[in-house]
C-alpha positions as CSV (number, residue, x, y, z in Angstrom):
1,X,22.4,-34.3,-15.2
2,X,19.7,-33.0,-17.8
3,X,18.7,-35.9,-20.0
4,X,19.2,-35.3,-23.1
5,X,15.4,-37.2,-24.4
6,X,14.1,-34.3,-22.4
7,X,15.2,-31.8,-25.2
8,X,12.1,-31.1,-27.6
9,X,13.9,-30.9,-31.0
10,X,13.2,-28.5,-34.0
11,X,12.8,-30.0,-37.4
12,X,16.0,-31.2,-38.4
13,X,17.4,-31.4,-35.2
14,X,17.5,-34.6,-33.4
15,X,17.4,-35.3,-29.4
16,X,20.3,-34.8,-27.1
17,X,22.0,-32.7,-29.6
18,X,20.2,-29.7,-27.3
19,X,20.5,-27.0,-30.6
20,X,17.7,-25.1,-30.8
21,X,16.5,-22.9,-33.8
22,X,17.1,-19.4,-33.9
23,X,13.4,-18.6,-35.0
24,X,11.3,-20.9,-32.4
25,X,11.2,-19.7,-28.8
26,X,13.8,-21.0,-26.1
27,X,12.1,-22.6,-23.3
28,X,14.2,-23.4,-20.1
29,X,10.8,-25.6,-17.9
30,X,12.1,-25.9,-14.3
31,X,10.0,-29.2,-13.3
32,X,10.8,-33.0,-11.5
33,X,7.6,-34.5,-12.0
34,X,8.0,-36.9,-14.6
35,X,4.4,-36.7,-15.2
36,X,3.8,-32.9,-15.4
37,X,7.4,-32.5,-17.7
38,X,5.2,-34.9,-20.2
39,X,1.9,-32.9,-20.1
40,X,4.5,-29.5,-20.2
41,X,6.4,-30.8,-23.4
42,X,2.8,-32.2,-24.9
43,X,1.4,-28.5,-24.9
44,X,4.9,-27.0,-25.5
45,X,5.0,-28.9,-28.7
46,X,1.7,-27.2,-30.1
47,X,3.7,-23.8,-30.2
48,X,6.7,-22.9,-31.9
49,X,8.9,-23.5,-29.1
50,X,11.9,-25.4,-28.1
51,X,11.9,-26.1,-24.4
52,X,14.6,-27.8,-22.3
53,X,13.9,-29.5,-18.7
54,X,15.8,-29.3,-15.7
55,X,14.4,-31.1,-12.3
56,X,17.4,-29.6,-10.2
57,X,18.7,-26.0,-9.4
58,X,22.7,-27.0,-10.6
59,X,20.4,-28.3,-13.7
60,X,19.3,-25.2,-15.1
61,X,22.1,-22.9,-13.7
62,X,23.9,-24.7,-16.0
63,X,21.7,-24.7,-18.8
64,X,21.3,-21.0,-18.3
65,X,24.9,-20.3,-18.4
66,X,25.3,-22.2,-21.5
67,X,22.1,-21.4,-23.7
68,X,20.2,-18.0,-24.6
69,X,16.7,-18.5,-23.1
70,X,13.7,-16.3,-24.3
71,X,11.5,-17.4,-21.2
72,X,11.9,-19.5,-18.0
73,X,9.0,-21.5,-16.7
74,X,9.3,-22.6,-13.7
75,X,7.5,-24.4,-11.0
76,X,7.9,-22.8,-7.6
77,X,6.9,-26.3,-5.7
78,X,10.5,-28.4,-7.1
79,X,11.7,-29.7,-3.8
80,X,15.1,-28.3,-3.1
81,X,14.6,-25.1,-5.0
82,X,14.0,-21.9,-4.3
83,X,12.0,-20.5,-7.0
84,X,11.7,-17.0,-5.9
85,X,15.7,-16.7,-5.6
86,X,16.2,-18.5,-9.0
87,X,13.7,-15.7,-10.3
88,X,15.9,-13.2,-8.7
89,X,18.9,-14.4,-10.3
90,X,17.6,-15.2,-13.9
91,X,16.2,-11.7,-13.6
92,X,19.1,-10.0,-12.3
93,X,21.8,-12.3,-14.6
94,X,19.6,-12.1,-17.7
95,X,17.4,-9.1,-17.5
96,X,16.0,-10.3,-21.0
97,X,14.9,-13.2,-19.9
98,X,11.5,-13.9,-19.1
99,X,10.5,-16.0,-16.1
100,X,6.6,-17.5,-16.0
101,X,6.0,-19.2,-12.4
102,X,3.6,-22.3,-12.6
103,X,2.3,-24.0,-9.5
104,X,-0.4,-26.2,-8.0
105,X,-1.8,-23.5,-5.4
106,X,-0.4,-21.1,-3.7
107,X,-0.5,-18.4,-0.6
108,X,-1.3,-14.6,-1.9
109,X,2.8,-14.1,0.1
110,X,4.4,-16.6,-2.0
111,X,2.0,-15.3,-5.3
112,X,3.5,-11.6,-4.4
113,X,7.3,-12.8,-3.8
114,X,7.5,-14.6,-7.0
115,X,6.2,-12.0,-8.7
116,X,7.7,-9.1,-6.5
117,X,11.1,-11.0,-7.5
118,X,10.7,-10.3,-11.1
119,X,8.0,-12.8,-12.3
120,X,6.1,-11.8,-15.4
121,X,3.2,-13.7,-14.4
122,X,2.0,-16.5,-12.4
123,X,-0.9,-19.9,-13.7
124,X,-1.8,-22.7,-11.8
125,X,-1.3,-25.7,-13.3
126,X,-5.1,-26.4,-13.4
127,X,-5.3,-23.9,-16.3
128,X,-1.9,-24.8,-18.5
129,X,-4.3,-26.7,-21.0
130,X,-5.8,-24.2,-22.5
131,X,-3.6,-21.2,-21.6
132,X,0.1,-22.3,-21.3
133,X,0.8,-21.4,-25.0
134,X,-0.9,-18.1,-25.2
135,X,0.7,-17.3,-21.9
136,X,4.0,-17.7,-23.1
137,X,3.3,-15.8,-26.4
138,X,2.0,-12.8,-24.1
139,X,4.8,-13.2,-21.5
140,X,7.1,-12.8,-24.7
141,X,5.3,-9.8,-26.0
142,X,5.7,-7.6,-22.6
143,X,2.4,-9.3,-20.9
144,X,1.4,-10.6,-17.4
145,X,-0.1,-13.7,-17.6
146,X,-2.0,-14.8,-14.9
147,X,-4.9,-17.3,-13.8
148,X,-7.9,-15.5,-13.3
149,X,-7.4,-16.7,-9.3
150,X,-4.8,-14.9,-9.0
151,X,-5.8,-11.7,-10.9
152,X,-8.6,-11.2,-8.3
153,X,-6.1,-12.1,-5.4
154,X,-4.3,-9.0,-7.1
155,X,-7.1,-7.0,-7.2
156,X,-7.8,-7.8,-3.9
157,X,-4.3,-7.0,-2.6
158,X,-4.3,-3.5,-4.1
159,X,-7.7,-2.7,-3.0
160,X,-6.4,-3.1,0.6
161,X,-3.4,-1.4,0.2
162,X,-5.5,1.8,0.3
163,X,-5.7,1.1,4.1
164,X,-4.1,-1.6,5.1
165,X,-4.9,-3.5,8.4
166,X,-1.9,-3.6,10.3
167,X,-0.9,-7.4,9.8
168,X,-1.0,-9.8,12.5
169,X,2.0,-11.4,11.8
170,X,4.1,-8.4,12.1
171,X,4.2,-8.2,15.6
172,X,4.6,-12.0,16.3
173,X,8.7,-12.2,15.4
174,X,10.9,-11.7,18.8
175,X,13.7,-9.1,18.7
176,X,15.8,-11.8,17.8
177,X,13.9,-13.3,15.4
178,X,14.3,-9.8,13.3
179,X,17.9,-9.6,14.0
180,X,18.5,-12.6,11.7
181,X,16.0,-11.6,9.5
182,X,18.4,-8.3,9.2
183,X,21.0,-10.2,9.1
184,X,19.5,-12.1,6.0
185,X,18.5,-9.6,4.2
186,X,22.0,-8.0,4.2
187,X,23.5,-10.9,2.6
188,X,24.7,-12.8,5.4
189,X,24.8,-16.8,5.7
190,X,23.9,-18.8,8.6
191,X,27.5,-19.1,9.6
192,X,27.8,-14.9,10.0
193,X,24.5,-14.7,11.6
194,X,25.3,-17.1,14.2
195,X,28.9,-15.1,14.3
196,X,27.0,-12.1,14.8
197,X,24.8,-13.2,17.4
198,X,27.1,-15.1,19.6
199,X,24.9,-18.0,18.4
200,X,25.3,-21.3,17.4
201,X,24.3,-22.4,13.6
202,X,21.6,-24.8,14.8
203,X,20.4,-21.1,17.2
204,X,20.3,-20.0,13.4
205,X,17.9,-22.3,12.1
206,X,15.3,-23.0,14.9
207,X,14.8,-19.0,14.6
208,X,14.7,-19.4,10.9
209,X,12.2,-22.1,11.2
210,X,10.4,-19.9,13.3
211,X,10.1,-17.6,11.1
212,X,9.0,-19.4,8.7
213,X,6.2,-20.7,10.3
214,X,5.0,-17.1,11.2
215,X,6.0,-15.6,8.3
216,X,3.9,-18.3,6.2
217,X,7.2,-18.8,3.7
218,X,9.5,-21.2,2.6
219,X,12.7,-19.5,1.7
220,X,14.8,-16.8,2.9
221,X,14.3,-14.3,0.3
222,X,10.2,-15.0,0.6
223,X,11.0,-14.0,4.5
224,X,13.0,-11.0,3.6
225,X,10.1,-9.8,0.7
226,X,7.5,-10.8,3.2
227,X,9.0,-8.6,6.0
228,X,9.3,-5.7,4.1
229,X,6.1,-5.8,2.7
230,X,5.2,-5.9,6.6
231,X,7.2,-2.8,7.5
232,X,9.3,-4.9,9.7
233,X,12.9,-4.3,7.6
234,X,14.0,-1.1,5.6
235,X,15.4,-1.0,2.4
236,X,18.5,0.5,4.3
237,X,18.6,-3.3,6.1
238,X,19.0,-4.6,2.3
């Protein structure tokens, strides 16, 4: 359950009531560590927002089913949750709503799926001190906020894209291996892919860890973003 002392109160409005006004910014901070959820509300306090913590997935599903939200910010390293996917369904559920991903470091495949999935911008934690408030004002005003790490990872990224080297881990998944990953990205579960492949469920997931390791994801929809980016699936196989 959400505790309610984790609601940041307007004037006038007192904790675990979770009413927000209607002139500050609504908040929704996707965090478990006690620690970083203090440092988040600290800073969130200094702007005219009101922001509301969940530490689970079922947490702010339910939050976001119940309350408007101008922004999500959310940290893509929760244990248990799938950041990217959550992006995808705050931005397809709530096309409104604006979802800022903070983390402690990242890999330039995971940077791209987040924001690939809808992301408006992407800062390490390292820099929420002095930026996590301006970030969210710019996120709010139709910006892309992003540490200046990443921006260069960016430039980086699009620089290549001009021509590409072909990817080594393109050609490391077996036949099989991109079956399921076909499989995935058409909406099946484990249980249909194993259906489908004459394969047991635990079949399933040693290819899916498999792919994960070569892959360098975490998640199915990462794998599924990450292949395509690599050629290896169609959008017709989506």
């Amino acid at each position: 359950m959400v505790a309610m002392n984790d609601v940041v109160a307007p004037p006038g409005c007192t904790r675990g009531e979770g009413i927000v006004s209607t002139s500050r910014r609504r908040v929704l901070v996707v965090e478990n560590d006690r620690r970083q959820t203090d440092q988040l509300k600290r800073l969130l306090g200094t702007g005219n927002v009101d922001a509301v913590i969940a530490s689970t997935r079922p947490e702010a599903e339910a939050l976001l089913q119940h309350t408007r939200f101008d922004l999500a910010l959310l940290d893509l390293d929760v244990p248990e949750i799938d950041g990217v996917d959550l992006i995808t369904k705050i931005r397809s559920r709530w096309p409104v709503m604006r979802a800022l991903v903070i983390s402690v470091a990242a890999t330039e495949a995971r940077i791209l799926a987040a924001l690939q999935a809808g992301a408006c911008g992407f800062l390490y934690k390292e820099d929420l001190g002095t930026r996590l408030v301006a970030a969210i004002d710019e996120a709010l005003e139709g910006g892309a906020p992003l540490s200046s790490d990443v921006a260069r990872m960016l430039v980086a990224h699009v620089q290549r894209s001009d021509a590409p080297p072909r990817d080594p881990r393109a050609d490391t998944l077996t036949e099989r291996e991109r079956i399921v990953l076909r499989l995935f990205a058409g909406g099946e579960r484990y249980e249909d892919v194993a259906r489908s492949m004459a394969v047991s469920v635990n079949t399933v997931r040693t290819h899916v860890r498999s792919i994960y390791d070569k892959l360098d994801v975490c998640s199915k929809t990462e794998a599924v973003v990450v292949a395509t980016r690599l050629g290896l699936l169609t959008r017709t196989d989506r």
